[in-house]
Structures are given as structure tokens and as C-alpha cells.
Backbone bond lengths (Angstrom), bond angles and torsions (degrees), N, CA, C in turn:
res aa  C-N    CA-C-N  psi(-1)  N-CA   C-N-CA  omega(-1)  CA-C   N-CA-C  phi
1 X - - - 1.464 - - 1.525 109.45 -
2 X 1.266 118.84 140.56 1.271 133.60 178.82 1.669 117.03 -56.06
3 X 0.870 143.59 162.21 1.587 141.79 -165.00 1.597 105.97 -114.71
4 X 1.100 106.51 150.66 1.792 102.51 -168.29 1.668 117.44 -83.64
5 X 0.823 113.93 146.25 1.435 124.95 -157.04 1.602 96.33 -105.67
6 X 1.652 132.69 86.91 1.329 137.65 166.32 1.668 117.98 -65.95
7 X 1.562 107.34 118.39 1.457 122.53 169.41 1.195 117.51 -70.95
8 X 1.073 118.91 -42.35 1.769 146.71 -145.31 1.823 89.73 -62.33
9 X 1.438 124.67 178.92 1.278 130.55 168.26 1.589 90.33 -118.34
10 X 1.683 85.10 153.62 1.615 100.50 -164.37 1.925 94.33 -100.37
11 X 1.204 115.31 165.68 1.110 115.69 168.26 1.601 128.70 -61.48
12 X 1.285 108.72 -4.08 1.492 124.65 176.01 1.406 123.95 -97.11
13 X 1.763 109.78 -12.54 1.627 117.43 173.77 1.165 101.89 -88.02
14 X 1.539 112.35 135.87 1.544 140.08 162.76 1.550 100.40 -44.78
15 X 1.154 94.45 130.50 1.969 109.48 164.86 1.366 120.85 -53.77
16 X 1.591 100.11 150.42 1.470 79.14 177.09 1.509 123.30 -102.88
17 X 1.041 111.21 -177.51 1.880 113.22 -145.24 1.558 96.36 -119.80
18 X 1.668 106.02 127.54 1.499 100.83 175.24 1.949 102.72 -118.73
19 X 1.402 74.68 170.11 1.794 77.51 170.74 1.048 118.93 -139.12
20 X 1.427 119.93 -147.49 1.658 108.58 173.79 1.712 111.79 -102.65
21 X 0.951 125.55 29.68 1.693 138.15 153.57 1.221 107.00 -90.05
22 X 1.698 132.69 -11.48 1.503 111.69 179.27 1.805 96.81 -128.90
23 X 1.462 115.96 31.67 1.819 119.96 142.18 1.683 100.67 -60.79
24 X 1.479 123.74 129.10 1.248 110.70 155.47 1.564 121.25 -62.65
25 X 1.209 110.24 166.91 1.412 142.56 -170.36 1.610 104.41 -46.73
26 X 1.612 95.63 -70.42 1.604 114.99 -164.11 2.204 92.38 -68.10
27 X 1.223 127.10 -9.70 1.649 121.87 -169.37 1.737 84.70 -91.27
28 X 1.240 108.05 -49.99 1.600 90.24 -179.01 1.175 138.68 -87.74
29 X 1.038 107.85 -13.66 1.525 118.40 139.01 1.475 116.45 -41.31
30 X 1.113 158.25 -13.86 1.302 137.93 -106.02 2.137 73.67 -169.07
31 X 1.221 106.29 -36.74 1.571 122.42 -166.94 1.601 99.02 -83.88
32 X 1.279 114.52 -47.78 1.155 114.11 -174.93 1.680 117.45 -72.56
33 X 1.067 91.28 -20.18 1.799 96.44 -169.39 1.551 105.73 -72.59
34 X 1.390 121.66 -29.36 1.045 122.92 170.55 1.814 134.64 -64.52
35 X 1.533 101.63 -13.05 1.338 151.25 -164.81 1.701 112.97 -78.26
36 X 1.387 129.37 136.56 1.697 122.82 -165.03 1.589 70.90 -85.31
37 X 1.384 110.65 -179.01 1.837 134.09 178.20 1.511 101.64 -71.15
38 X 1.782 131.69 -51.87 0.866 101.64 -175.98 1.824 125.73 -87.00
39 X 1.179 113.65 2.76 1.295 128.39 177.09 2.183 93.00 -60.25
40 X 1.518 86.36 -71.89 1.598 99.08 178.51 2.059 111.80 -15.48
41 X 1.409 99.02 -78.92 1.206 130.85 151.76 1.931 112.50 3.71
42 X 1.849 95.54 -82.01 0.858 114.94 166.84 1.768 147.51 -46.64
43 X 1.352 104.95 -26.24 1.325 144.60 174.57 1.235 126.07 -95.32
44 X 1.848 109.37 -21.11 1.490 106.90 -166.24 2.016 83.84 -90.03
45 X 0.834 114.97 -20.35 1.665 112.19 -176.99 1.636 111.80 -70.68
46 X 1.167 108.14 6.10 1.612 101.73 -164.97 1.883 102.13 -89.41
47 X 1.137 102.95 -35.46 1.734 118.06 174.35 1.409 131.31 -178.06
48 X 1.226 130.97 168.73 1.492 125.68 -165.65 1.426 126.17 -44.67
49 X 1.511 91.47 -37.35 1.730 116.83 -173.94 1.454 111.66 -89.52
50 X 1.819 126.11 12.86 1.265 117.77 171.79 1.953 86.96 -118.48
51 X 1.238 110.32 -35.32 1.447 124.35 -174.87 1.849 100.62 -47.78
52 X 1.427 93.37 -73.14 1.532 86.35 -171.03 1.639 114.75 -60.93
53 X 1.365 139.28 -36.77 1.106 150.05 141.80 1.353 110.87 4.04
54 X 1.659 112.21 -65.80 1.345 124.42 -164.36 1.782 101.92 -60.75
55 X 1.155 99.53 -40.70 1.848 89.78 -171.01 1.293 120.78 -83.73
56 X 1.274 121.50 -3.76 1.648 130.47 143.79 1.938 96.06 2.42
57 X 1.395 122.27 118.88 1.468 124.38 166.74 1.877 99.27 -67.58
58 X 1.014 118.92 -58.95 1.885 102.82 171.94 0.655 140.41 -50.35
59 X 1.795 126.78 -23.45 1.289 129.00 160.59 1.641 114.29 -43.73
60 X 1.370 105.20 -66.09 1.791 117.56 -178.15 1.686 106.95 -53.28
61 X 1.376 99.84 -65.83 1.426 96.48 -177.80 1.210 114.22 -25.84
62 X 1.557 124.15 -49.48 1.341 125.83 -166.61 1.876 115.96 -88.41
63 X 1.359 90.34 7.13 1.523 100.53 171.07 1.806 104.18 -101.54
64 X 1.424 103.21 -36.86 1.648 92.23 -172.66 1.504 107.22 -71.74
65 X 1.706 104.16 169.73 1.623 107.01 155.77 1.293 137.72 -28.72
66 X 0.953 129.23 135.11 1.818 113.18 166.54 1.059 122.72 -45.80
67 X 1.636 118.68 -45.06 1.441 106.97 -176.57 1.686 92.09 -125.78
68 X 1.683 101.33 88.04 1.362 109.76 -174.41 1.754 96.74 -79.91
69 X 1.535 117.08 -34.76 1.550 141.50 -162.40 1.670 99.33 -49.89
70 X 1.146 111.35 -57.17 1.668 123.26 155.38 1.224 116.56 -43.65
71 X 1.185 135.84 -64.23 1.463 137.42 175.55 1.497 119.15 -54.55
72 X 1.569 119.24 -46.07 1.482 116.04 167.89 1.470 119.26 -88.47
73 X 1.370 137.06 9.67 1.441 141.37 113.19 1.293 126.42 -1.55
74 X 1.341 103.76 -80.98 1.642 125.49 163.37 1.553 113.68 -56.12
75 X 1.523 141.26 -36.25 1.357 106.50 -171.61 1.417 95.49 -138.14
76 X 1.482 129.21 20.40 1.460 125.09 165.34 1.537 98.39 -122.49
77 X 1.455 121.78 142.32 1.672 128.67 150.47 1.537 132.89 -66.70
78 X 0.867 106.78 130.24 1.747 107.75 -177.34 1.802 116.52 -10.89
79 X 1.379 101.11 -58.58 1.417 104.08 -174.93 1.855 111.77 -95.33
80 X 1.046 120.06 22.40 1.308 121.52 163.19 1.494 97.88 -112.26
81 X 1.427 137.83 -0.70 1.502 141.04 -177.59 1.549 103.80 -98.18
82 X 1.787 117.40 -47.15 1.256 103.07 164.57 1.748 145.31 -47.58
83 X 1.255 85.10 -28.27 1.164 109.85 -174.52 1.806 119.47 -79.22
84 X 1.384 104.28 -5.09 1.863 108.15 -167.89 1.609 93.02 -113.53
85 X 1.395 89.97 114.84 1.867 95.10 130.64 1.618 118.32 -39.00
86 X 1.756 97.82 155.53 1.722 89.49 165.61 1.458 104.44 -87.21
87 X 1.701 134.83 -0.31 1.284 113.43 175.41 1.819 93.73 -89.59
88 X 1.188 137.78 -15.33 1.648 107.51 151.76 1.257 115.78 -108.28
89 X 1.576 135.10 25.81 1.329 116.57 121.59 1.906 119.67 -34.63
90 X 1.482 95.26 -76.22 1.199 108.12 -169.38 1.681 124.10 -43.26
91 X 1.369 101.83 -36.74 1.504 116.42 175.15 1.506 109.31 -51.23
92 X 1.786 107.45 -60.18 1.355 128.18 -154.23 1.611 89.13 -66.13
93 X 1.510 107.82 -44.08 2.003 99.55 -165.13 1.712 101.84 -64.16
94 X 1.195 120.26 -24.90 1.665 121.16 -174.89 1.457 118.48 -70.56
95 X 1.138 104.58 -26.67 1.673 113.12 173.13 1.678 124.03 -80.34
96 X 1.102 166.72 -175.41 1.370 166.10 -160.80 1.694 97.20 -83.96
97 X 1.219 156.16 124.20 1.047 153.33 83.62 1.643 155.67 -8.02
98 X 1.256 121.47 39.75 1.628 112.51 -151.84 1.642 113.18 -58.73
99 X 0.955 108.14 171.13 2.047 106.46 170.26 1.381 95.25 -175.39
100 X 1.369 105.26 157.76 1.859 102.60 163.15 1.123 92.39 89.87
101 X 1.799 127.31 32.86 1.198 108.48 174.60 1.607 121.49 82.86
102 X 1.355 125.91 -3.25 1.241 140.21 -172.16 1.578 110.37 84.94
103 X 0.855 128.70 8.38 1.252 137.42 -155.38 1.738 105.06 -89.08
104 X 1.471 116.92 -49.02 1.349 135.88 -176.78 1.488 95.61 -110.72
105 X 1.844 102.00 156.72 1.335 108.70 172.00 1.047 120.11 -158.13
106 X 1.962 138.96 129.91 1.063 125.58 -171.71 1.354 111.11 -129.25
107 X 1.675 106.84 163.40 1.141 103.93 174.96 1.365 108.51 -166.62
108 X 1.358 127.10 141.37 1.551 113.33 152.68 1.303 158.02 -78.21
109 X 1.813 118.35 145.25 1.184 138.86 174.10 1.823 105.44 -12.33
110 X 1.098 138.29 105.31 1.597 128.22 -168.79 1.783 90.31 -50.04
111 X 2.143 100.74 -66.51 1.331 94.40 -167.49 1.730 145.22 -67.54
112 X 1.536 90.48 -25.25 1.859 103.91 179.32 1.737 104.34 -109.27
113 X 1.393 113.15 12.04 1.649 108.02 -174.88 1.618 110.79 37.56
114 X 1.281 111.72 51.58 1.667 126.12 166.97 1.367 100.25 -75.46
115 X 1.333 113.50 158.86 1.798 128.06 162.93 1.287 101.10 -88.97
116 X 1.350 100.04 129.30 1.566 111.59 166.62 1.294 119.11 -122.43
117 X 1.289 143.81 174.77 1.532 126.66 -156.90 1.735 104.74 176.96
118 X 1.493 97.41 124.45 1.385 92.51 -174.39 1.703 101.10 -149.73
119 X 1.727 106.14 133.25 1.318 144.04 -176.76 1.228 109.75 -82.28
120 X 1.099 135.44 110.25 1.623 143.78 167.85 1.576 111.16 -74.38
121 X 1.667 114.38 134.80 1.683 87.96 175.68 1.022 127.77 -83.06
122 X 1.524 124.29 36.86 1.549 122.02 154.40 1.302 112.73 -75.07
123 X 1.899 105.36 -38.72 1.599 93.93 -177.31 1.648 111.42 -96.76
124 X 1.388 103.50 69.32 1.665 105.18 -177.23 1.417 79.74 -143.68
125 X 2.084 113.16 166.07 1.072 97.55 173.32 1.389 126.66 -108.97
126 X 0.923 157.52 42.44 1.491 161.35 -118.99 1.317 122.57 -66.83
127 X 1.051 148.81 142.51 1.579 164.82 -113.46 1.776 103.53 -124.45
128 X 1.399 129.30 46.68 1.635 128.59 -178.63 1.557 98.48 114.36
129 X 1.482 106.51 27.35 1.549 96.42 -178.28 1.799 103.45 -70.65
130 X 1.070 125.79 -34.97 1.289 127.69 169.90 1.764 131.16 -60.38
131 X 1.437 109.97 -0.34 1.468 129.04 176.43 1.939 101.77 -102.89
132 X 1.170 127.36 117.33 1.025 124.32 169.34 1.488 131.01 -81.04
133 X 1.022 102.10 9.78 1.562 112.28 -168.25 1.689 82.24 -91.93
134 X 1.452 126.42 -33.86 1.868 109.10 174.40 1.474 117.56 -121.72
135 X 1.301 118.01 0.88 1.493 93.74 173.73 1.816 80.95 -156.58
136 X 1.650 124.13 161.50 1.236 146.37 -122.01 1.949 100.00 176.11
137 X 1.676 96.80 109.22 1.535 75.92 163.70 1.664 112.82 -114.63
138 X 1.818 96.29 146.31 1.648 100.93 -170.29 1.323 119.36 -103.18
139 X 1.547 131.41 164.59 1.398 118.27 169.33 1.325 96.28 -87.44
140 X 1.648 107.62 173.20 1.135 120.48 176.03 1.625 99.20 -174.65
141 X 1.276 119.00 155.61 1.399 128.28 147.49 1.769 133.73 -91.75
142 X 1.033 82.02 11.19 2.188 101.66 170.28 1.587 109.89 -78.88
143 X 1.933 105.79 -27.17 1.519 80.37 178.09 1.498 105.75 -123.55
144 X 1.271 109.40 -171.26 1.371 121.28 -149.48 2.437 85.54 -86.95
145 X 1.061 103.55 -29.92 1.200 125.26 -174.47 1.599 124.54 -69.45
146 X 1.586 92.86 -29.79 1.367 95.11 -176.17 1.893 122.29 112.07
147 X 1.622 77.99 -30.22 1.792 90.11 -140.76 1.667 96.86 -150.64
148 X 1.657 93.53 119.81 1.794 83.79 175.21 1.740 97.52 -126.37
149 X 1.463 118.55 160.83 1.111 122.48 154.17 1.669 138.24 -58.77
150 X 0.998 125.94 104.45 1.510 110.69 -160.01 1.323 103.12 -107.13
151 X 1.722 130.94 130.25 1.661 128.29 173.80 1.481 101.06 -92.94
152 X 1.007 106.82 132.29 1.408 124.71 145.69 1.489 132.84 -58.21
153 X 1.669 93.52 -83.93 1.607 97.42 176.40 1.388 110.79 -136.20
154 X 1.296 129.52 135.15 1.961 106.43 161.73 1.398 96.56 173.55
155 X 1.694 101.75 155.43 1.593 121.72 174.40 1.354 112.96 -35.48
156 X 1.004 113.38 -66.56 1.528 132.33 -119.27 1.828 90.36 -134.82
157 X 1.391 112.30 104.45 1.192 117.66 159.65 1.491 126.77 -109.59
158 X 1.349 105.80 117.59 1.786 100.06 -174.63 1.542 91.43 -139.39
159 X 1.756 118.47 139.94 1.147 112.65 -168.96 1.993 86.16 -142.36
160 X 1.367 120.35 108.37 1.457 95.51 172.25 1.454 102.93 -154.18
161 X 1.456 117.58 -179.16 1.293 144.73 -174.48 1.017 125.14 -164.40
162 X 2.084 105.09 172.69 0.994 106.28 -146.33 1.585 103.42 -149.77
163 X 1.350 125.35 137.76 2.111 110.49 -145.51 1.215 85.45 -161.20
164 X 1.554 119.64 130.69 1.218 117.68 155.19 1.731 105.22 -131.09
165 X 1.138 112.13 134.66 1.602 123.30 -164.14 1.441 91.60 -141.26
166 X 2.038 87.93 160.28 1.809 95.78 165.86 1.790 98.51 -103.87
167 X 1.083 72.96 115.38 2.044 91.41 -173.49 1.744 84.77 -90.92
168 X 1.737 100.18 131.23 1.412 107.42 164.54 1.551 128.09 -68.78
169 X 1.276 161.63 135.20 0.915 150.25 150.33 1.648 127.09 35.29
170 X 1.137 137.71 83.24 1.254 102.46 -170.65 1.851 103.86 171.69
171 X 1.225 126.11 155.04 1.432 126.59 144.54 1.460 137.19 -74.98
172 X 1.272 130.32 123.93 1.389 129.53 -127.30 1.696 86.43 -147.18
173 X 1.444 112.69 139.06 1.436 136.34 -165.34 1.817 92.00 -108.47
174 X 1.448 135.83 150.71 1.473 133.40 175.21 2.220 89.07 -138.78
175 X 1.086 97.32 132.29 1.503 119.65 -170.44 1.328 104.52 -109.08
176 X 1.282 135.43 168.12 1.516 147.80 177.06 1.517 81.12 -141.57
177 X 1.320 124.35 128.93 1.637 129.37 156.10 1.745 122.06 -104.35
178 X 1.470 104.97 107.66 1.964 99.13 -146.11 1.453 81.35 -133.87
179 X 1.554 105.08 163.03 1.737 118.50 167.50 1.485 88.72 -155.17
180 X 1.617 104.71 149.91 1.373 111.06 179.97 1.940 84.76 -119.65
181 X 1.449 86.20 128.17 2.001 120.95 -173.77 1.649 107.76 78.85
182 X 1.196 101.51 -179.53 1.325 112.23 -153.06 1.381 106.56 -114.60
183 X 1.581 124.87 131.85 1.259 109.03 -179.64 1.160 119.17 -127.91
184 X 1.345 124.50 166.15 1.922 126.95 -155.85 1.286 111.35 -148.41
185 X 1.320 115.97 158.49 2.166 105.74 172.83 1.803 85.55 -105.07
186 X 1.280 83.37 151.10 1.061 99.97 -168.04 1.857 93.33 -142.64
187 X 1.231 117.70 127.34 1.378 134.56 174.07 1.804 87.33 41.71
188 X 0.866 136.42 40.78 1.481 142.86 154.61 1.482 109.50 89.26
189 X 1.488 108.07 19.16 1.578 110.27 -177.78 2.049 100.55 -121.63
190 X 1.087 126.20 167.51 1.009 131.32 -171.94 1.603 110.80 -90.45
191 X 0.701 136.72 125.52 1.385 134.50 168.85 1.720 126.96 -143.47
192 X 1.639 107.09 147.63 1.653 105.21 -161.99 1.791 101.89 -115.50
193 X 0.966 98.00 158.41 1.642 119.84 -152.04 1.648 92.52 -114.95
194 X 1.345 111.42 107.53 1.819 102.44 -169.48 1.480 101.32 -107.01
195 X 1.256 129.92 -25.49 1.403 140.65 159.81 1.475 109.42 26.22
196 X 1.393 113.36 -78.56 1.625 112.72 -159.16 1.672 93.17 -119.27
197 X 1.272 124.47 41.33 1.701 134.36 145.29 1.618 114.95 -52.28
198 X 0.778 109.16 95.24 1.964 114.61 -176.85 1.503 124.10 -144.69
199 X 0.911 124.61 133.11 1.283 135.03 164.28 1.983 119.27 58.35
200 X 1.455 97.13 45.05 1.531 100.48 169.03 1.325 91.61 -122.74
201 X 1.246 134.00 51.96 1.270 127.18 142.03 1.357 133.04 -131.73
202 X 1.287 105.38 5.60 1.635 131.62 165.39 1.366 114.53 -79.27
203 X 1.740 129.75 -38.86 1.530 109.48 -174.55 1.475 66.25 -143.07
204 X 1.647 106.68 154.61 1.773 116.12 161.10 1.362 132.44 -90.94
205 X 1.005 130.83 124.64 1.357 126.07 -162.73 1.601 131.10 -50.53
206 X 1.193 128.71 167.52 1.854 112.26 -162.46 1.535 95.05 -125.53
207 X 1.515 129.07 127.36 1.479 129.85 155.55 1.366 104.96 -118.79
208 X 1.711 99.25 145.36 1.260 97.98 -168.52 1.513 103.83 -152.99
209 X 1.224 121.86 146.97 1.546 121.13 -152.19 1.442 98.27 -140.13
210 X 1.292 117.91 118.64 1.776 109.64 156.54 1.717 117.69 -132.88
211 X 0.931 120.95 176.22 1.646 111.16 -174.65 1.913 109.55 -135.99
212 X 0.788 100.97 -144.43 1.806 100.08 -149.90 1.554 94.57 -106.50
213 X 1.393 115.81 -10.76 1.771 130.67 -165.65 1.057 103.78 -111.27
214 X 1.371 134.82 -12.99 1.552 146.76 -150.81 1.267 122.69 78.39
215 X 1.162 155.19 9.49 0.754 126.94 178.38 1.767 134.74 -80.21
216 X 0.901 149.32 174.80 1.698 131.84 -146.88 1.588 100.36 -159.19
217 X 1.185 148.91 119.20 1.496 146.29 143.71 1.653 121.28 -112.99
218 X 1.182 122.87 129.06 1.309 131.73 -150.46 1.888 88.98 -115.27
219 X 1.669 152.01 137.96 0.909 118.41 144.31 1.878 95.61 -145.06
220 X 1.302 115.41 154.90 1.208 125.80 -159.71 1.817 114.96 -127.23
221 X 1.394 112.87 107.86 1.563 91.43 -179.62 1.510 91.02 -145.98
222 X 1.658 114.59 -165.64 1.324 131.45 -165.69 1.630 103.11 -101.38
223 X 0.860 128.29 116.31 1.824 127.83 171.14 1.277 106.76 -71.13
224 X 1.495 107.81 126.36 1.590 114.83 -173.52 1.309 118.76 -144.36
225 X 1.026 114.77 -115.73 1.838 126.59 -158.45 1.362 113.81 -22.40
226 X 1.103 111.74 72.33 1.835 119.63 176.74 0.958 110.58 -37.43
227 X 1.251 119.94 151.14 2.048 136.27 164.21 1.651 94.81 102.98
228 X 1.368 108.12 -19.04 1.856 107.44 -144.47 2.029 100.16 -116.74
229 X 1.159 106.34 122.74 1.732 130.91 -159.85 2.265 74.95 -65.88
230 X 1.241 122.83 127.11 1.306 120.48 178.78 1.758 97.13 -118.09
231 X 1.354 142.21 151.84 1.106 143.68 174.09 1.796 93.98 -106.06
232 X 1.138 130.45 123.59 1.572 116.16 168.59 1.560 93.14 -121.60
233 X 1.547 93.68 141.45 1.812 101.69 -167.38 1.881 89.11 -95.06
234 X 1.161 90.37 143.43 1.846 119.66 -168.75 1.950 84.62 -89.23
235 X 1.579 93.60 -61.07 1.813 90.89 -163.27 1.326 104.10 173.98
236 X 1.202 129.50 162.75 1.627 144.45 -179.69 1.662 101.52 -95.89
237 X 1.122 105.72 -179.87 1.528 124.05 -156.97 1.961 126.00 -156.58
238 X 0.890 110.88 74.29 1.833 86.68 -179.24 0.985 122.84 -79.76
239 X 1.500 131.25 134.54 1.449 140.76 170.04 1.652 100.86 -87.82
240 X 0.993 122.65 128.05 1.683 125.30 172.97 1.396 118.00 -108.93
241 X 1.503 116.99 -17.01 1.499 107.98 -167.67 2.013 84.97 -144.78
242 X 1.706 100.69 118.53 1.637 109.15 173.41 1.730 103.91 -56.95
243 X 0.968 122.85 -14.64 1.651 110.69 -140.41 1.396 98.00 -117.77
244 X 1.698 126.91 35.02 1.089 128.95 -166.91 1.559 98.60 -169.54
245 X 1.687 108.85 133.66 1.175 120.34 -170.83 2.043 111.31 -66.95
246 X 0.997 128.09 155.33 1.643 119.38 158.13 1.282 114.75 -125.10
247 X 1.593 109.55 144.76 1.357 116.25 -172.14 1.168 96.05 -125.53
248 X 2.066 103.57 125.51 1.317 119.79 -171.42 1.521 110.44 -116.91
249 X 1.798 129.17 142.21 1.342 117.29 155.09 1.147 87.56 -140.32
250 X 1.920 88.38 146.34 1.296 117.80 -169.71 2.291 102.76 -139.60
251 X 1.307 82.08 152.48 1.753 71.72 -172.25 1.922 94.25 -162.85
252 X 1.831 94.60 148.24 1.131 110.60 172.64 1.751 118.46 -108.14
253 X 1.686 132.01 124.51 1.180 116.80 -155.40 1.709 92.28 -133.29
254 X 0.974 126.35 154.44 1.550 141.96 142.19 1.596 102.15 -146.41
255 X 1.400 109.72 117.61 1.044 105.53 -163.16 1.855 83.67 -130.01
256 X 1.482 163.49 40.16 0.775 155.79 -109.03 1.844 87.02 -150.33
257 X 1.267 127.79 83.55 1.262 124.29 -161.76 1.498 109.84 -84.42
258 X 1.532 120.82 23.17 1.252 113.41 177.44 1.674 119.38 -106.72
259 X 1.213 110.47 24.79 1.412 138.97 -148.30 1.681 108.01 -170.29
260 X 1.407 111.27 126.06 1.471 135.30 170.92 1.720 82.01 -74.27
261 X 1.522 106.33 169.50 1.513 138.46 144.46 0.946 136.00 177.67
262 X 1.672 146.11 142.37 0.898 146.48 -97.65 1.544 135.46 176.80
263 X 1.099 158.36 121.72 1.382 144.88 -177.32 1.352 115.77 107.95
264 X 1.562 123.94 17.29 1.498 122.03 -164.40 1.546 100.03 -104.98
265 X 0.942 134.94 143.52 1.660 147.95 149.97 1.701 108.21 -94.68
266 X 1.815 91.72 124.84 1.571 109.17 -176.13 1.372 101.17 -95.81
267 X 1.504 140.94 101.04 1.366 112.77 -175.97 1.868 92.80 -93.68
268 X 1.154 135.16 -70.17 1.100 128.13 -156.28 1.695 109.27 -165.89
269 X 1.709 92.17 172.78 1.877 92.86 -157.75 1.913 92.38 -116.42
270 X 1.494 117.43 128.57 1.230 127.17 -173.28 1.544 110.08 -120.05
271 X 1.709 102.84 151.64 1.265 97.38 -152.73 1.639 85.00 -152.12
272 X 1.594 116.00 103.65 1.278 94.56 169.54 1.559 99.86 -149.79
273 X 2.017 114.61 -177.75 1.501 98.83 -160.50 1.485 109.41 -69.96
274 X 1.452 127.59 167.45 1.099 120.38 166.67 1.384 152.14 -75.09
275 X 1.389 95.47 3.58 1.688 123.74 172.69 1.476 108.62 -87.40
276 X 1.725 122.75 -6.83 1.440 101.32 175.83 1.140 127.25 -61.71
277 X 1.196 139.52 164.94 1.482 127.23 -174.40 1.698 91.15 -106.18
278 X 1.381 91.45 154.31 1.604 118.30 -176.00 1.240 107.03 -56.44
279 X 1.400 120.66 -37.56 1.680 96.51 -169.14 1.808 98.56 -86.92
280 X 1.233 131.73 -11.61 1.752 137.08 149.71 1.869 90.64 -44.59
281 X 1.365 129.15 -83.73 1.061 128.55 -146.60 2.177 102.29 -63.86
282 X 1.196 110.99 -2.65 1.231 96.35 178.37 1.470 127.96 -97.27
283 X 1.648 106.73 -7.66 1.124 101.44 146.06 1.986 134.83 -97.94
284 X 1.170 100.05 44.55 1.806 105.83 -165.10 1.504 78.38 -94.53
């Protein structure tokens, strides 16, 4: 008779060895969700079983806004919406957004999926922007827009607007994005044009922010460091309830008519939550 043929492992074979390709699917899933977007990101490259994981539709969902559905309304069409996962929802909202005519643009925070929001100064209203003898709009590649408003000379500066959005939950920072003179490449180096720099150092300029709930911020300083793109904060904002639109005006004034001034570039008005971190806010 033939001798028996043992399957079994003997007490002398080495164990067997797992790794992280045999976590199930639905556990890392479950790992990642807990995870910022680019961590996610980071992890889905490690192997098949963190890769497919990552595109889980709940994972993202629970990274976007609450009422993201509102937000991609405005800058996706019906049948480019059928078509997305929420992990390229989420992608598509992180990248530039235009709407409003190109005029406004949103997008989200890569790491905390914050709303961010940015005003071109076409869609602001400006005080003789249509007279060329004081203000001129230029191209450029400094702004996100293309295109900034540039003053020359004049009394009476008033630059403002007017936005009503469904702002998610949250405390929210409002920016003025300004440079005093004009700048150009020049033989492939950058250079600023100080020419018609005048009279922002006699009275300080006024931003001022209120919203549809009341709330009001007043703040007042000197416009300065020429050549150099300056963010000056207008005022903060709380949104308390996602599920309801807010209507914001915000405005920049020197209105001090005993004094010309002159030489400022308006590129655009920024609006994002106040937990982004600074080195996020240095490329807005």
C-alpha cells in the first residue's frame, strides 16, 4: 500500500507572513476616512488594497462640504456631475473654478476642504473705472484673473461689492488683493513701474465688511510696500447655519478729496475660512 501523503504544516514550517495587501478592503476604507485628503492620496500608492480603498464614494463625501451639491451647481453642468465620483468631485472642486461669467472663482482648501472664493476686479464696482483718464485695466500673469485694474490718478477712491453665497458652516477671513505701481517682465526678470505712486500716505485707506445677519467690521491702515502683491484683511465673518444662503458687502474707500492718488493695482477680493494655514493662503 502506498504511504500517506500529509497536507497539514508540520511544526517545523515557518508561519505564514502577512502584510498590508491582506487588510481587507472595507478595514481600510474605514482607516482612510479618518485621514486629511492628502494623507489619503499618500497611502492609496502603497498597494492595490489601499488604492482601491481610496475611491470608496464615503470616504470623499465625508471630506467635501455639507452642502457641496450647492456649490457644484454653480461651476459643473448636469451631465458633467453624472459622470464624477465624489473622489473627482473633490479633485475637480480643489482646482480653480470660474462662474459669474468668469468673473468669480471657487475652489477647495486641498487639506481641510474649506471654501475659498475669489472676486476679480471686473466683478467689483469701482468709482470712474470706465473713464480712462484714471483707472485702465491691464494684463498680467500676477493674477489668478488675468487682469487687474490699475489707477492712475483721482479724488475719490471707492472700490466695492456685493456676493451672496451658501457659505458652509464656518468663520471666514475677506481680503482686498492690492499693489501700489505696476509691474512687468522685463528682459525675463520682473520689474515694478512706481511712476504714478502718490498720496497713500497722507490719509489710510478704509475696508469695510458687513453681511445680511448684521454683522459689521471696520479696518483702517496705510497702503504700502510697492512692487509687492499685499493681502489687507477687510474683516472676518461667521456663517452659523450650512443650509442658508449669506449676503455679503464689502468695500475699499479713500475718499479724502484734498489730495490726488494714484499708482495702485486692484487685482481681486478673497474670501476664505479662517483656519487655513498661511502657507495655503500664500498661494490664493
Amino acid at each position: 500500500m502506498g504511504g500517506k501523503i500529509s497536507v497539514g504544516m508540520s511544526d517545523t514550517d515557518p508561519p505564514l507572513k502577512t502584510g498590508l495587501g491582506d487588510i481587507p478592503e472595507s478595514c481600510v476604507a474605514l482607516i482612510l476616512m479618518s485621514l486629511d485628503p492628502p494623507e489619503i492620496c499618500k497611502l492609496a500608492r502603497l498597494n492595490r488594497a489601499f488604492r482601491a480603498a481610496s475611491t470608496a464614494n464615503f470616504i470623499w463625501e465625508s471630506k467635501l462640504p455639507p452642502n457641496y451639491r450647492c456649490l457644484v451647481e454653480k461651476v459643473f453642468d448636469e451631465e458633467t456631475l453624472v459622470k464624477l465620483g465624489k473622489r473627482d468631485i473633490y479633485a475637480r472642486l480643489c482646482g480653480p473654478n470660474p462662474f459669474d461669467n468668469g468673473t468669480k472663482e471657487l475652489w477647495l482648501d486641498k487639506s481641510t476642504g474649506g471654501v475659498c472664493l475669489s472676486i476679480s476686479s471686473k466683478g467689483l464696482r469701482i468709482t470712474g473705472i470706465d473713464d480712462r483718464r484714471y483707472w485702465k485695466h491691464i494684463s498680467t500673469e500676477e493674477s489668478r484673473f488675468q487682469t487687474v485694474a490699475y489707477l492712475q490718478q483721482i479724488w475719490w477712491l471707492e472700490a466695492d461689492g456685493e456676493f451672496e453665497f451658501p457659505f458652509p458652516a464656518g468663520t471666514y477671513s475677506l481680503y482686498f488683493r492690492l499693489q501700489l505701481g505696476r509691474s512687468s517682465k522685463r528682459r525675463g526678470r520682473r520689474v515694478c513701474n512706481s511712476e504714478h505712486i502718490h498720496g497713500w500716505e497722507i490719509k489710510p485707506a478704509s475696508f469695510q465688511l458687513t453681511t445680511s445677519d448684521g454683522q459689521h467690521a471696520v479696518s483702517k491702515c496705510y497702503l504700502d510696500n510697492p512692487g509687492n502683491w499685499v493681502n489687507y484683511h477687510a474683516g472676518d465673518f461667521v456663517v452659523g447655519s450650512t443650509n442658508a444662503s449669506m449676503k455679503i458687502k464689502f468695500s475699499l474707500t479713500q475718499i479724502d478729496c484734498t489730495h490726488t492718488k494714484g499708482g495702485l493695482c486692484v487685482d481681486s477680493v478673497f474670501i476664505y475660512p479662517k483656519n487655513v494655514g498661511k502657507e495655503a493662503r500664500l498661494f490664493l
